[in-house]
C-alpha positions in Angstrom: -9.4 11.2 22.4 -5.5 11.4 21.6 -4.1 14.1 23.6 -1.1 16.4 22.7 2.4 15.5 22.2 5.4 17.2 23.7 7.3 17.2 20.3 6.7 20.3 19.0 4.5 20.7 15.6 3.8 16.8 16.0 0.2 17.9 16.6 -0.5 19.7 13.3 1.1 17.3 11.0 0.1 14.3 9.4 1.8 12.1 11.8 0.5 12.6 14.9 -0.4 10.4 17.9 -3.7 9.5 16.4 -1.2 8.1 13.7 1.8 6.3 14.7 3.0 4.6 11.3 5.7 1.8 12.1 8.7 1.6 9.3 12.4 0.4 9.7 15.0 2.7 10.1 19.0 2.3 10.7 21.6 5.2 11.3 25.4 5.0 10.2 26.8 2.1 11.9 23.8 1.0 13.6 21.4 -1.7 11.6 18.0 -2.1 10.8 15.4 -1.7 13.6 11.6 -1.1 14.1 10.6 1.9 14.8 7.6 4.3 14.9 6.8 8.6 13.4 5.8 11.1 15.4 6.0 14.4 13.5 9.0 14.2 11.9 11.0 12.4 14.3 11.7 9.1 14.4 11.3 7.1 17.7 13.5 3.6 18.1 11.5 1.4 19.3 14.2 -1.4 19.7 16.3 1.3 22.2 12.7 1.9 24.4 12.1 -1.5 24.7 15.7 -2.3 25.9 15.3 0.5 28.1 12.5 -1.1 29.6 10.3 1.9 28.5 8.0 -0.1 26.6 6.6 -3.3 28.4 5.2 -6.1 26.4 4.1 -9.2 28.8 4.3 -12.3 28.0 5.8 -11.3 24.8 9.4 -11.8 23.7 11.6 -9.1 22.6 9.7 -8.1 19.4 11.7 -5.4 18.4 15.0 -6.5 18.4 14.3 -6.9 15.1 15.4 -6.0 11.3 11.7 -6.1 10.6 8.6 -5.9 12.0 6.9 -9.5 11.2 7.8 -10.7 15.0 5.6 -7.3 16.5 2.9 -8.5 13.3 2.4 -11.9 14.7 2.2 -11.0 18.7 -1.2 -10.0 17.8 -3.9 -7.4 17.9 -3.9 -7.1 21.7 -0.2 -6.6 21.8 -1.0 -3.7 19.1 -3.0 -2.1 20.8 -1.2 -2.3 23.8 2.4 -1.0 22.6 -0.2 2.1 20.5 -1.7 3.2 23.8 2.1 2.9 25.4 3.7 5.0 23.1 0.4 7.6 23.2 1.2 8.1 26.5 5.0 8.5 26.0 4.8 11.1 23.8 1.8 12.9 25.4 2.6 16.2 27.1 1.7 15.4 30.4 3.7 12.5 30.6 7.7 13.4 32.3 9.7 9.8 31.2 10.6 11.3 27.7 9.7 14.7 28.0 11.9 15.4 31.0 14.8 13.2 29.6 17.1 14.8 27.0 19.7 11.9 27.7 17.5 9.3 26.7 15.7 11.8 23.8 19.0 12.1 22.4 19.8 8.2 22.3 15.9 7.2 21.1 15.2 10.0 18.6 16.2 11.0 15.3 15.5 13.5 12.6 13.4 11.9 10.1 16.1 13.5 7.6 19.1 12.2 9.5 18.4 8.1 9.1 17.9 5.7 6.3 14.7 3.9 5.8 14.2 -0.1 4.7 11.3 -2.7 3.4 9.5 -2.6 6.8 8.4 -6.3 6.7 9.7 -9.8 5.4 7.1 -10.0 2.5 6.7 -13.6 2.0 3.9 -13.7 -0.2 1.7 -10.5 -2.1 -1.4 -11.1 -3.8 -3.0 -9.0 -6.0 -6.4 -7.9 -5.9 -8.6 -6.7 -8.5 -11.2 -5.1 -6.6 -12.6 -1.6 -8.3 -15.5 -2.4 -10.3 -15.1 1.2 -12.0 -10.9 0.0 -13.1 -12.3 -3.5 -13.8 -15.2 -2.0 -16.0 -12.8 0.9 -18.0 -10.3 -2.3 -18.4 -12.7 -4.8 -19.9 -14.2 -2.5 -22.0 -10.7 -1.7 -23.5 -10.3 -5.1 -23.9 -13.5 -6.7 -24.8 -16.7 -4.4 -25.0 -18.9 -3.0 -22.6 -20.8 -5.7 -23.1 -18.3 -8.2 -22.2 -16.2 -5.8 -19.6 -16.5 -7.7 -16.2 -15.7 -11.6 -16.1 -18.7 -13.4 -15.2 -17.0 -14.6 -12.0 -16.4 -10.4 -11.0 -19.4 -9.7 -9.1 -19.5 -12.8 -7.2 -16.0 -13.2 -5.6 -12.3 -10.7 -5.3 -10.3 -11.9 -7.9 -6.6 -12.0 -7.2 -3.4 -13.5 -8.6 -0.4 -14.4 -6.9 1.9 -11.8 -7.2 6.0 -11.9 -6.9 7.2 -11.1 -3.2 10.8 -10.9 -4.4 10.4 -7.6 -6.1 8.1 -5.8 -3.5 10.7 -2.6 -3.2 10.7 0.2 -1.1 9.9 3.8 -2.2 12.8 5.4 -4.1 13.9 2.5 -5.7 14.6 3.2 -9.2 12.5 1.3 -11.6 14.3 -0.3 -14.8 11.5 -0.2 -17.5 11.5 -4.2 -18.4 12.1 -6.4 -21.7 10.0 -9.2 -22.8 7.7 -10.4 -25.8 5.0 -8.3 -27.3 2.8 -8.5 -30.6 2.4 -5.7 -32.3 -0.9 -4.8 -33.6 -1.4 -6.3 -36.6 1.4 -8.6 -36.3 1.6 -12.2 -36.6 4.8 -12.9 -34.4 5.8 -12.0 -31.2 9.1 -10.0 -31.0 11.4 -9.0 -28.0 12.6 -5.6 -26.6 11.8 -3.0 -24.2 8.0 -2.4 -22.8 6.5 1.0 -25.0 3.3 0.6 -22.4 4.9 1.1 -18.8 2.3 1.7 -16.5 1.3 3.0 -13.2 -1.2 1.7 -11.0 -2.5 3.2 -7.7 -3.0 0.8 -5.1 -3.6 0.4 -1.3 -2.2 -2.5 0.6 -3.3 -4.4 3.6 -0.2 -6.0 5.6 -1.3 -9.3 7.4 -0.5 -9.2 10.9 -1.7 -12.8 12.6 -1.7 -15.9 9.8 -4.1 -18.8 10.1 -2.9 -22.2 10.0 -2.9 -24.0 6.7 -6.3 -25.9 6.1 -7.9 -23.2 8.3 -10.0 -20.6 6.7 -10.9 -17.1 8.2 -14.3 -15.8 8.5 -15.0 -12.6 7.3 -16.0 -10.8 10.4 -12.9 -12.4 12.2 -10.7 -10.9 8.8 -10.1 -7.2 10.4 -8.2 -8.9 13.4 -5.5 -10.4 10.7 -5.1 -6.5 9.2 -2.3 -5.2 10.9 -1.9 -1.8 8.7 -1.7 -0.8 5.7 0.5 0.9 3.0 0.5 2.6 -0.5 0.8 0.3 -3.5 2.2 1.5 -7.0 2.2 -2.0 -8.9 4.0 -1.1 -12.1 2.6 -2.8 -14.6 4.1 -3.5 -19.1 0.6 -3.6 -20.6 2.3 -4.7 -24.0 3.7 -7.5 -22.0 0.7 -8.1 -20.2 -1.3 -8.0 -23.1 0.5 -10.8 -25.1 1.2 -13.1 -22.1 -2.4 -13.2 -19.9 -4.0 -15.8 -21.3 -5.3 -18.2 -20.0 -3.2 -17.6 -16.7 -3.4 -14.1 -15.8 -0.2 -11.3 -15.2 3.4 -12.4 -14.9 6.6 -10.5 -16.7 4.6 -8.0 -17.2 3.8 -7.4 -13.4 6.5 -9.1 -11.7 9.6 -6.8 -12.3 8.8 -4.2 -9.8 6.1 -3.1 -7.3 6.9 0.0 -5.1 5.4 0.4 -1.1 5.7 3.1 0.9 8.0 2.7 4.2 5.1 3.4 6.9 2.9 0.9 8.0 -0.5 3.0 9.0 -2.0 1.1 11.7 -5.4 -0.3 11.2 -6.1 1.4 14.4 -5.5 4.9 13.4 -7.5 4.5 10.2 -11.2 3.4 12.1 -12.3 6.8 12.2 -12.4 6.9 8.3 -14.6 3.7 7.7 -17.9 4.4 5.8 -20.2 2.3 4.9 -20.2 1.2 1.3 -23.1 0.4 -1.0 -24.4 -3.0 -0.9 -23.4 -5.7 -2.8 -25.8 -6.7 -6.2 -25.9 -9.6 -6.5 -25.9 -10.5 -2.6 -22.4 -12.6 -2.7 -22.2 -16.1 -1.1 -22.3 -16.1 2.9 -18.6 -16.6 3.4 -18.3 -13.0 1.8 -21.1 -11.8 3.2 -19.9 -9.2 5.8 -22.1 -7.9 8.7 -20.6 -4.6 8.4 -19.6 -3.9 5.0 -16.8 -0.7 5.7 -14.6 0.9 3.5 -11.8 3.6 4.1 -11.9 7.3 2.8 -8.5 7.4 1.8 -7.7 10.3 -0.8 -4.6 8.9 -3.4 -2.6 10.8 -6.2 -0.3 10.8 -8.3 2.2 13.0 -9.8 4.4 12.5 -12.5 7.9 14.4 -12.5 9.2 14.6 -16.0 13.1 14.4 -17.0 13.6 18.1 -16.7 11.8 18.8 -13.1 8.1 19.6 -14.3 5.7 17.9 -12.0 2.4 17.1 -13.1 -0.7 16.1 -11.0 -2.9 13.4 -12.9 -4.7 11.4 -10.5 -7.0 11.9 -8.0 -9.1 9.1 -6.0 -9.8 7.6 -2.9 -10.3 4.2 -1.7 -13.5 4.4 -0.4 -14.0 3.3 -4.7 -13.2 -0.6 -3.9 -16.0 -2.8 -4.5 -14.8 -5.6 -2.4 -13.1 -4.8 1.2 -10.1 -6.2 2.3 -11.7 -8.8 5.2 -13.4 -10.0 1.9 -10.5 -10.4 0.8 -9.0 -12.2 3.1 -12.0 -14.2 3.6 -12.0 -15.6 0.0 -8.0 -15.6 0.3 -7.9 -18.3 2.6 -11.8 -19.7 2.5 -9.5 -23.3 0.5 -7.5 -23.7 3.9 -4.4 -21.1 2.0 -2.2 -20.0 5.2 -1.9 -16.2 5.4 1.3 -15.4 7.1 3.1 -12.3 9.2 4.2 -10.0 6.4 2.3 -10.9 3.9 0.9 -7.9 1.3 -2.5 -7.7 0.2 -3.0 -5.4 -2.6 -6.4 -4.2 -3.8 -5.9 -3.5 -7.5 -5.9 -0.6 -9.2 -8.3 2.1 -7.3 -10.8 4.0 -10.0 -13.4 6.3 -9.2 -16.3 7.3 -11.6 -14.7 10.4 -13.4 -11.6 10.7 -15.5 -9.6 12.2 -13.3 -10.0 9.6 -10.7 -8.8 6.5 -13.3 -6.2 4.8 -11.5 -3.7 4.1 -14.4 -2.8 5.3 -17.5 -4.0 2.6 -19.5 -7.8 4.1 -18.6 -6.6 7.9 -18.3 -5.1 7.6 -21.9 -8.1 5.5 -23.5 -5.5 2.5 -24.0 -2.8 4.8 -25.7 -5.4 6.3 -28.2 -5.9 9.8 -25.9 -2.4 11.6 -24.7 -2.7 13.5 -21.7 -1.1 16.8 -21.9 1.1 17.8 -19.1 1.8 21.4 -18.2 5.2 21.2 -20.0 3.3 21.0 -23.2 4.7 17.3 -23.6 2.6 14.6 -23.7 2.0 11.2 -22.0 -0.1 7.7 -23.2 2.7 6.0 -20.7 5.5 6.7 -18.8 8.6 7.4 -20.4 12.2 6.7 -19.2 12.9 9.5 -16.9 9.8 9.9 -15.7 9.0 9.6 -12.0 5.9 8.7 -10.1 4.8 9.9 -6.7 1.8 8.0 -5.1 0.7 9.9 -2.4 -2.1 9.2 0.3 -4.1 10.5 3.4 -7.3 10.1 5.4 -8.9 13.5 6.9 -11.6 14.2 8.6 -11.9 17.9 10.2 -8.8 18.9 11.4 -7.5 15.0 11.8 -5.5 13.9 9.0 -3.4 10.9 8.9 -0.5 10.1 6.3 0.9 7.5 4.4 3.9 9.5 3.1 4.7 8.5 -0.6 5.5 5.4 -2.5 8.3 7.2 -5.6 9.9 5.5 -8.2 12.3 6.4 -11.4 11.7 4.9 -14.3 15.4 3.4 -15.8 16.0 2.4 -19.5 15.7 -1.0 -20.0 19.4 -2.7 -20.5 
């Protein structure tokens, strides 16, 4: 059990020692470095480690770093390790912090006072598309009920491989992209500015250890590879999409933007919310076939803020709604010999639940454009409009624990 933290309110918030997210940070004149939340101050990890505070054997300085990937490949005993040092840091009972204001006043900072950064080198993101209730609402949009999940869907995660380059951090505006759509009812394409901009709600696994290439990972080894995990909003042109998808799948009209939020939850703090999930019909193929199939109650929502303030809340889900988990993932990731590598981002797809309300996009919440949603402004939405902004939201609780993922926000900008 996590005891108490000399911090004052750290106990009662989202961020408490049973939670210890890991970001980036930097202050004026300082540059990036690791570091970890407690509450809503931010502890440099880089300035305990130098300090000798936080011993790592064996291990080179992992923290004088502008990003995390060197802590992500020490591995998960290193983790686990530097979690249970910094528990006992901050814990009340414990006098090398909580009795030094010098060293308090050179390691921590007001969460307010410092600027945040991407947390990791993302060297390659894949995207997952792994709710069966998003997959079924999609392909029936698109081809029936009858014909709404690929024949393949059931039988292995499907994934493409996304663009690394434009993983951003939350905050960064959004500039709604150009590129070739077809009209309904139109025999040419033409060009101009997405009308279907999209929001997609999204959980992301960061790798932590890689395998070597040729090397596959079994899917009850998979969970060891997870370092943590993050909020995913993967903005997404479904008029560009639409047009370009076949026969290879997403690519202008994914790869301008997709937005993450700044903490890393460890996989740690998130295995009291694993739950068992139904099983699998059709049984997949053994290399999927995991002997504890686990999800995560994670709740996830959205707002939208309009132009003139008015926020709106217009989805609510959880990802406990995947069909496939993330070591499945993985598994079938690298089950061709495909090299996983520190850093790397693991998206699940758009999250949907069974009701309205918990359709993870607006392409299913608006019926493909043909039902507007209503906001409380009395103006109306079928897709985002410049102006707009989106605020993805997450957290796991259970009784009086809660742990938080913070938000993953973005603008939407005209196109240019």
């Amino acid at each position: 059990m996590v005891s108490s933290c000399f911090i004052p309110g750290v106990d009662a918030s989202a961020f408490s020692l049973a939670n210890l997210p890991y970001a980036v940070f930097s202050t004026p004149g300082q540059p990036p470095r690791p570091c970890v939340r407690a509450g809503d101050a931010v502890l440099d990890l880089c300035g305990l480690e130098q300090r000798g505070l936080l011993r790592l054997p064996g291990v080179d300085a992992v923290f004088d770093a502008p990003v995390l990937n060197p802590f992500m490949a020490a591995g998960p005993e290193v983790w686990a390790d530097v979690r249970q040092q910094l528990q006992r840091l901050l814990d009340v009972n414990t006098p090398t912090l909580r009795d030094a204001p010098d060293v308090q006043a050179e390691i921590f900072h007001s969460l307010s006072d410092v600027d945040l950064h991407l947390p990791m080198r993302v060297g390659d993101y894949t995207d997952f598309y792994a709710s069966r209730h998003h997959a079924t609402n999609v392909g029936t949009l698109f081809r029936g009920p009858e014909h709404a999940l690929p024949p393949n869907w059931l039988h292995l995660p499907i994934g493409y491989h996304g663009r690394a380059s434009s993983v951003v951090l939350s905050g960064t505006p959004i500039r709604r992209p150009s590129g070739q759509t077809r009209p309904a009812g139109a025999e040419a394409p033409v060009f101009g500015p997405s009308r279907e901009l999209d929001l997609e709600v999204e959980l992301g696994a960061v790798i932590g250890v890689g395998n070597s290439l040729g090397e596959s990972i079994p899917v009850d080894e998979a969970a060891a590879h997870l370092f943590g995990y993050v909020l995913v909003n993967d903005w997404s042109a479904r008029d560009i999409q639409r047009w370009e998808y076949k026969p290879l799948g997403p690519f202008l009209g994914k790869s301008f933007a997709t937005t993450i939020s700044p903490w890393i939850v460890p996989a740690a703090a998130l295995a009291p919310f694993r739950v068992p999930l139904a099983p699998h019909m059709p049984t997949p193929l053994p290399y999927l076939t995991q002997a504890d199939r686990l999800g995560l109650d994670i709740d996830l929502a959205v707002d939208v803020v309009s132009e003139n303030g008015t926020a709106s809340s217009i989805i609510e889900t959880n990802a406990k709604h995947l069909y496939w988990t993330f070591p499945q993932m993985i598994a079938h990731h690298t089950v061709n010999g495909c090299n996983l590598q520190p850093g790397d981002l693991l998206a699940s797809g758009t999250i949907s639940g069974p009701a309205p309300r918990s359709f993870g996009s607006l392409l299913e919440r608006s019926a493909g454009g043909a039902q507007a949603l209503t906001l409380p402004d009395g103006s109306t939405r079928t897709f985002l409009e410049d102006g707009d902004t989106v605020i993805l939201r997450g957290a796991a609780q259970r009784g009086d624990l809660r742990i938080g993922f913070g938000e993953a926000r973005g603008q939407i900008h005209p196109a240019r």
